[in-house]
C-alpha positions as CSV (number, residue, x, y, z in Angstrom):
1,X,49.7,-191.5,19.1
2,X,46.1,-192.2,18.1
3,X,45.0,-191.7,14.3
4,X,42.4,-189.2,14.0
5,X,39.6,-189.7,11.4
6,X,37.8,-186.7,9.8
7,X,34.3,-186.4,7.5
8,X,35.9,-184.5,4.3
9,X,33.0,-182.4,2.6
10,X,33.3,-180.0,-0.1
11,X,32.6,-175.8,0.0
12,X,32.8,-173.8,-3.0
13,X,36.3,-175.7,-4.8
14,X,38.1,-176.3,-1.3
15,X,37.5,-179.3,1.3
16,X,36.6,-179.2,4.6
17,X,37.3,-181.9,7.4
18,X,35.5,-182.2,10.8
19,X,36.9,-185.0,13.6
20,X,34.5,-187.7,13.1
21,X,34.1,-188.1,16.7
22,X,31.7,-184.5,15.9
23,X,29.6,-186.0,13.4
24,X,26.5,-188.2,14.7
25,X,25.5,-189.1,11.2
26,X,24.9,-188.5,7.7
27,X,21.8,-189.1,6.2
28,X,20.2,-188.3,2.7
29,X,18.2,-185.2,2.4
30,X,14.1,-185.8,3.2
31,X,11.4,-183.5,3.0
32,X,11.7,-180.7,4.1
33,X,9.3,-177.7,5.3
34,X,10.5,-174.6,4.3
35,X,10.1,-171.9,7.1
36,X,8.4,-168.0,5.8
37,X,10.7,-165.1,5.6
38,X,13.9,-167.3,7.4
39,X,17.1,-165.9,5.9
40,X,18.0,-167.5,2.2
41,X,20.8,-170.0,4.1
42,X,17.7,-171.6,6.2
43,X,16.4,-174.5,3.6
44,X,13.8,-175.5,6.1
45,X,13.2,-177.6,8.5
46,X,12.6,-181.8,8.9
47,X,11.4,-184.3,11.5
48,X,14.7,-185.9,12.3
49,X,13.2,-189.2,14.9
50,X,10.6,-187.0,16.3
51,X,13.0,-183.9,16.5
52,X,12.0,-180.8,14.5
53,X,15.7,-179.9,13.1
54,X,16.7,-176.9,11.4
55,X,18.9,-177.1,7.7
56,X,21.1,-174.7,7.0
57,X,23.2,-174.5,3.8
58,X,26.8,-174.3,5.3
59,X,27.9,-173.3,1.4
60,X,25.4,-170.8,1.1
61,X,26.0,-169.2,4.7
62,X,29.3,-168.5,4.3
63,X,29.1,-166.5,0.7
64,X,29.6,-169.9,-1.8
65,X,27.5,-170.3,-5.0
66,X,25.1,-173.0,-4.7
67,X,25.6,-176.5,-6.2
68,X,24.4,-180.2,-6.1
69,X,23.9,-181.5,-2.5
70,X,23.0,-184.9,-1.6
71,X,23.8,-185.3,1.8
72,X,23.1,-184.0,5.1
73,X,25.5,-183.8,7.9
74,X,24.6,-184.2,11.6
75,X,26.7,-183.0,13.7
76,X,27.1,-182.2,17.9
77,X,27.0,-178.8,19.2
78,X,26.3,-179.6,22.7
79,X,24.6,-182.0,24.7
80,X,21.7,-181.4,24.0
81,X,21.7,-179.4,20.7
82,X,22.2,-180.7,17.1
83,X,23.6,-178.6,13.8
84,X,22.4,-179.9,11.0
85,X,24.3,-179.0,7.7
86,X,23.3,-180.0,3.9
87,X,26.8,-179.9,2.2
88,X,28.1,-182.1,-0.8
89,X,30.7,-185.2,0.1
């Protein structure tokens, strides 16, 4: 049997864990553009090696008060999509 690894990020006071195999990369937060009138989860979006990438605040989504966030998770939704996810680690 094969050990699976996981990327262990925090929501609200609970931890989270997706298979690593399902995250491309973590990366620090950049500048971001914020978008007009997008719902209050939508941070904005950033130029992530030439692709325009939307950042949604997983925390926020999903009913959590807001608090520090320094990283940004990248992760595969399909072949040719990305979700992009600014949580704390």
């Amino acid at each position: 049997m094969e050990d699976e690894q996981f990327v262990i990020f925090d929501l609200g006071c609970e931890q989270y864990g997706v298979e690593i195999s399902q995250v491309r990369e973590i990366i620090r937060p950049k500048d971001m553009t914020r978008i007009p009138n997008a719902p209050d989860y939508v941070e904005g979006v950033i130029n992530l090696r030439g692709q325009v990438t939307t950042i949604i605040n997983l925390g926020r989504r999903l009913g959590f008060p807001d608090k520090e966030k320094d990283k940004i998770k990248v992760t595969k939704k399909s072949s040719n999509m990305l979700n992009i996810t600014r949580t704390s680690f």
